[in-house]
N, C-alpha and C positions, 0 to 999 in steps of 0.2 A: 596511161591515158585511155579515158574511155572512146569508142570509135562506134559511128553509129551505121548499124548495118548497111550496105548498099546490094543494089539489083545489079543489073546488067550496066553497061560503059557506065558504072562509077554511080546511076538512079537512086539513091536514099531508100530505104526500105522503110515505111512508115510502123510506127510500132506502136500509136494510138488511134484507136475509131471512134466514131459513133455513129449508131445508126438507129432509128426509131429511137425507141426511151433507154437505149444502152449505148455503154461506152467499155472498149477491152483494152486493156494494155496487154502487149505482144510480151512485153519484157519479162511482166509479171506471171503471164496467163489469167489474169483476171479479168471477168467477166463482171460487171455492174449494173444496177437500172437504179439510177438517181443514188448511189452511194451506196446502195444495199449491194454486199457480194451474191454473188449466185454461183457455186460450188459445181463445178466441172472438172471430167477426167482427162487427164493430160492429152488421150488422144481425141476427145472429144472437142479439146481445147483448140489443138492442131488444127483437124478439119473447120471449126470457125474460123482461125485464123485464113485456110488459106479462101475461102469462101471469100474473106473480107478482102481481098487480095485479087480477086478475081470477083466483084459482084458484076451482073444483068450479063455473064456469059453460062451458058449451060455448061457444065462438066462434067463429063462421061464419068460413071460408075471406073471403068476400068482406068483413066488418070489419078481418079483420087485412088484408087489401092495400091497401084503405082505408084504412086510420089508419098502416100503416109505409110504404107504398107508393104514398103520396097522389100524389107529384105524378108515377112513376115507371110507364111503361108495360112492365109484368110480368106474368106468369101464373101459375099454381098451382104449373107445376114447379119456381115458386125458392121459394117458400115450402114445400111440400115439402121440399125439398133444404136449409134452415135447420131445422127440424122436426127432418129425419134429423141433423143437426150436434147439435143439443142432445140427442137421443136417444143419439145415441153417446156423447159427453160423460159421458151420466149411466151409460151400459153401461160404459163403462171403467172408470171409477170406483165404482160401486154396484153391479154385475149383480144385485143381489136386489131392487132394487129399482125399480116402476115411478112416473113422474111425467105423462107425456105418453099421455092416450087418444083416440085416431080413433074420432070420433062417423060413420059409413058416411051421406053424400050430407047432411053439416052442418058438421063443420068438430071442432075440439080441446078438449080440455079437461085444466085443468091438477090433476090429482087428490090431489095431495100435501099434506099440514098446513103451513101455511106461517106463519109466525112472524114478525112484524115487531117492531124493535127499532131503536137506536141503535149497539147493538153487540152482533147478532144472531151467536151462536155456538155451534155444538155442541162437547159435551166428548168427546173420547177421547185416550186414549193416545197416547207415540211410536209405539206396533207398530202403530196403524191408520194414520196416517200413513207409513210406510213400505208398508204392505199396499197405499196405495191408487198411491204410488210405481211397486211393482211391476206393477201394475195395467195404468197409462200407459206405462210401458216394452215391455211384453207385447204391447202392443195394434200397436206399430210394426214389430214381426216381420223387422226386421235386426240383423244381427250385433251389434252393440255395444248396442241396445238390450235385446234378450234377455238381455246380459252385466248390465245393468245391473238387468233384470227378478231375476232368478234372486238378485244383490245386494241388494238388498228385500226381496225374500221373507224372505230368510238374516236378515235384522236382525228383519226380524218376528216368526219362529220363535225366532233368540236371544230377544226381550227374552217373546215368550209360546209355548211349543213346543205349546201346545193351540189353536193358529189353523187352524184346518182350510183356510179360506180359501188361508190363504200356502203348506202345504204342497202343495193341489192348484197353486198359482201356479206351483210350485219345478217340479213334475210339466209343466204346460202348456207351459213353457217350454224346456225337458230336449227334451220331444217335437218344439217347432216346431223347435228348433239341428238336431233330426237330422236334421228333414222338409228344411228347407233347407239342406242339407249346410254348416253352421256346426261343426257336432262331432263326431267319430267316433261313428259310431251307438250301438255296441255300449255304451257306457258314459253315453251321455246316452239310452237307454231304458232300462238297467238303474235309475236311478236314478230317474227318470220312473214307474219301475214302483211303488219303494218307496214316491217319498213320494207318487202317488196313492192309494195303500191305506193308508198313515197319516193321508190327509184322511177315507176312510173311515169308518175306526175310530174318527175322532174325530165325523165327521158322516157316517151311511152314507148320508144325503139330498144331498150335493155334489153337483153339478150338472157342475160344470168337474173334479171329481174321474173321472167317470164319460166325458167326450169324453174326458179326457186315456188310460183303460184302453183304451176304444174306437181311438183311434188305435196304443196301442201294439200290440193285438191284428192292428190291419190294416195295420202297415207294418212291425213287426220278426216277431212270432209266425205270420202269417200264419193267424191261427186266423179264418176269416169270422165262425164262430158265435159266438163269444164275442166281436167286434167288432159286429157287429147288438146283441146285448142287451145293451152298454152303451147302444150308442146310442140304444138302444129306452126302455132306463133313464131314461135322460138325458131324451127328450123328454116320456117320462111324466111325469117328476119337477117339468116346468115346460112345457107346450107352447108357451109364448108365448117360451122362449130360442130365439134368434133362430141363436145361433152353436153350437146342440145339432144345431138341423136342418139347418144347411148341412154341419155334417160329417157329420151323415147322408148329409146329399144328396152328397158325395163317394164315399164307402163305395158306395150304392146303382149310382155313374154305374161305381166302378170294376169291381164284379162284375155290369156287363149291364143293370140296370135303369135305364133313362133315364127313363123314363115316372116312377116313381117318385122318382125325384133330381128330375125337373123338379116334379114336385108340393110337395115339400119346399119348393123354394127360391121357387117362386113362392108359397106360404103365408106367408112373408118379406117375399117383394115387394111382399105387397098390405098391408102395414101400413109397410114403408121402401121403398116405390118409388124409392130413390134411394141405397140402400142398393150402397157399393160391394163390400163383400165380397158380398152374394148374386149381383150380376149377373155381377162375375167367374167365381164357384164355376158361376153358371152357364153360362160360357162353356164352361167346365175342364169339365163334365161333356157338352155341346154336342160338344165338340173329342173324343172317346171314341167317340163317337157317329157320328164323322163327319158330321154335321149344321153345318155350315161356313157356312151362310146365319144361320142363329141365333147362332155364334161372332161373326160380323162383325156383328151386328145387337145384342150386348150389346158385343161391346167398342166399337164408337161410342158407346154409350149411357152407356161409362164412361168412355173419353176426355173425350166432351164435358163432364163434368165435371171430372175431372182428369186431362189431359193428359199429364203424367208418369209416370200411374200405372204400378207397375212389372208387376203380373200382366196387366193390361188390356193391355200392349205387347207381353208374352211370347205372348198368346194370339193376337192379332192376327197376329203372328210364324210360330208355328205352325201357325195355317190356314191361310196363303196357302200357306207351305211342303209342308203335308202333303196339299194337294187341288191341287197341282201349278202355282201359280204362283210357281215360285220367284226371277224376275228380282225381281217385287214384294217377297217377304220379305228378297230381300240390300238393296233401296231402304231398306227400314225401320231404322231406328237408335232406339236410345234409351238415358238410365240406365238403369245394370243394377240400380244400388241395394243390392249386396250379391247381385244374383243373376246376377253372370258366368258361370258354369258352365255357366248353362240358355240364357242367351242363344247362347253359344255354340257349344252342342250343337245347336240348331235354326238358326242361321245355318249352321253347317258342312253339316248334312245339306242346306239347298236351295243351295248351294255345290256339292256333289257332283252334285246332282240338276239342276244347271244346268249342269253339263261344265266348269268353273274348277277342277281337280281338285288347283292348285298351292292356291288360296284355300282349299280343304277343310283341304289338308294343312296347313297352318301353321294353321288354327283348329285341327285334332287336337290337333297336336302343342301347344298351349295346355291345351287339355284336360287330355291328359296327362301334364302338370308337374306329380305329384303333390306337389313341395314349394311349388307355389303353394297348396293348397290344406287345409285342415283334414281333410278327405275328397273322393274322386274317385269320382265314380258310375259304377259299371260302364254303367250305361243310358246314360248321356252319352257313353260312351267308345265307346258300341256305334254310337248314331245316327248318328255321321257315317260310321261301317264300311257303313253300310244305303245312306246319300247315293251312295256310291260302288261301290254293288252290291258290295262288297266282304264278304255275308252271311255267308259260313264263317267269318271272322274276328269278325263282329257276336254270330254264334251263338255261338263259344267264348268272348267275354268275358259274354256274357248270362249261362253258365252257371256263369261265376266268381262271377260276382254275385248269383246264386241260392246256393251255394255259399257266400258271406260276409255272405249277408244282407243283401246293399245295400235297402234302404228302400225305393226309387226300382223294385224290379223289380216291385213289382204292376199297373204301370201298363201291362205289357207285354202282360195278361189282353185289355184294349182298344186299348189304343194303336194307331193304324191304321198308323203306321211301321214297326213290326214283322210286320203283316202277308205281309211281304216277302224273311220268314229262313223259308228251308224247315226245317221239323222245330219250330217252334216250340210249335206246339203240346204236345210233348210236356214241354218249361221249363215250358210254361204249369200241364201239370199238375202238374208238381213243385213250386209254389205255393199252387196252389187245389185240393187233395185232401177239404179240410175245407168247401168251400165250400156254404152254405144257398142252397137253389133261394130265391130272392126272389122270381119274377119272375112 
């Protein structure tokens, strides 16, 4: 006979929740929002659990290590680092909403109405379940999941066309295919552009409607001003989104303000210290900067988490390559993950810059197999021209690409690889004419 857990003098131990748009079964260790699983590690599992078990009381750092990490010799930064998992978790799926709050030198607390039951469930519709679909596809930022993102959305909008939510989705995702050359620019921002401004209309307070304007302002229109007051928008609108200010904090590193980009993203840090996208973003703004001891000092910091990671390998890649140690950058290998084009623009260029001038040439000419690819980045196409001092050829495709609007050319404002095309400056201004002193 099955016996269902109990507490203390005999209390029933409840073994379903729900809270905000999720519901967990204790039995199972599953985790849900509207029927969709959301994939957690056992002890990540745990600490939700006892969280739910103990919501609106703070709990000291050193109970929970104690009670999940009795017999296990650990320190703050893995429980940390489970904290940031269930925070993401509930950002992928909820972004409106908060559950988990950092009590500053005591420990968490779990803030959300929590509901116990037998068969604990919230009601919504097919479109929220596909919204939240969308959601978790968007959040993996490779090819076929974007394809899959922008797929959800669509359903959402079919079965309710006034989701403002899915339309800014449809916008978010339009933007990242072109940032990561997944789509031909031109028609994955035009579209990015409409249904952000139909999230608008529908909600002028959208949060992810307002990064999604903001990026399309600073990688296809080149307009800086109106790419700051989205983003300015955006962090108004919620100072605690987390993924408002790191595109901030890109925008900032890309137009010269580093100081500024770092302040952003360490405002991040100090509530998801283990947050992988801030410490990459702030590699990416690091590497702008030149600042090559902080790149290597965030991307260990994200290796040693995950290993595979694809931007954290690209960055790593880059520094070595671009502050001149480029034996080291060709030693380096990793999945590209959907992001061949960039790995290989930055191997080719410390390839040239290492004197293997046959290993450049056949990374090039990879490059520029435009039928390998969806879209070919002038920038990509330029860097390895730079590896091989081969500049007049790097300068004329830059200015092709200024010229067709490659997405990828703003980066060349900072990029310290370019520092090394004479006349560039003057591409440069044929980019940023519009640009707001930040700094």
């Amino acid at each position: 006979m099955n016996h269902q857990p109990s507490g203390p003098y005999g209390t029933p131990v409840a073994t379903h929740y729900a809270f905000g748009s999720f519901t967990y079964d204790a039995k199972r260790a599953k985790l849900q929002c509207y029927g969709v699983d959301i994939p957690l590690k056992p002890k990540t599992g745990a600490l939700l659990h006892y969280f739910l078990q103990h919501p609106h009381r703070v709990i000291t750092k050193s109970e929970l290590l104690d009670t999940l990490w009795r017999d296990e010799d650990v320190v703050e930064a893995n429980l940390a680092q489970h904290v940031f998992l269930l925070r993401q978790a509930f950002a992928t799926y909820s972004p409106g909403e908060t559950f988990i709050v950092t009590t500053a030198r005591q420990g968490y607390c779990f803030v959300a109405a929590v509901q116990t039951a037998a068969h604990a469930r919230p009601s919504r519709g097919t479109s929220w379940k596909s919204y939240v679909e969308g959601r978790f596809f968007l959040d993996d930022r490779t090819q076929p999941s974007l394809e899959r993102a922008i797929e959800a959305f669509e359903r959402t909008v079919a079965e309710d066309n006034a989701h403002a939510g899915a339309h800014a989705g449809i916008a978010e995702a339009n933007v990242l295919a072109a940032e990561h050359l997944f789509a031909k620019p031109l028609p994955a921002f035009t579209r990015a552009r409409a249904e952000a401004q139909r999230a608008l209309e529908l909600d002028p307070d959208n949060v992810e409607a307002y990064i999604a304007l903001g990026n399309i302002h600073l990688f296809h229109d080149w307009d800086f001003v109106a790419a700051y007051e989205a983003f300015e928008r955006a962090t108004w609108l919620d100072p605690s989104h987390a993924s408002s200010r790191l595109h901030k904090a890109r925008f900032l590193a890309i137009v010269g303000n580093y100081e500024a980009a770092a302040s952003e993203i360490e405002s991040v840090l100090a509530r998801e210290p283990s947050s992988l996208k801030a410490i990459t973003e702030y590699a990416a703004a690091a590497l702008l900067h030149e600042d090559f001891n902080a790149v290597y000092e965030m991307t260990d910091a994200a290796l040693s988490l995950d290993p595979s990671h694809p931007r954290a390998n690209y960055y790593r890649i880059a520094a070595l390559a671009f502050s001149g140690r480029y034996e080291e950058a060709l030693r380096h290998t990793c999945d590209d993950h959907g992001y061949e084009q960039q790995f290989l623009a930055v191997t080719a260029f410390a390839a040239g810059r290492a004197g293997l001038r046959n290993r450049a040439g056949e990374l090039t000419a990879k490059i520029d197999a435009e039928a390998h690819w969806p879209y070919v980045s002038p920038f990509h196409r330029a860097l390895p021209r730079i590896g091989l001092d081969d500049t007049q050829t790097a300068y004329r495709i830059v200015e092709s690409g200024i010229h067709q609007r490659d997405p990828l050319s703003v980066f060349i404002l900072r990029h310290p690889a370019f520092q090394r095309v004479p006349g560039i400056d003057e591409l440069r201004h044929a980019i940023g004419p519009q640009q707001r002193n930040h700094q």
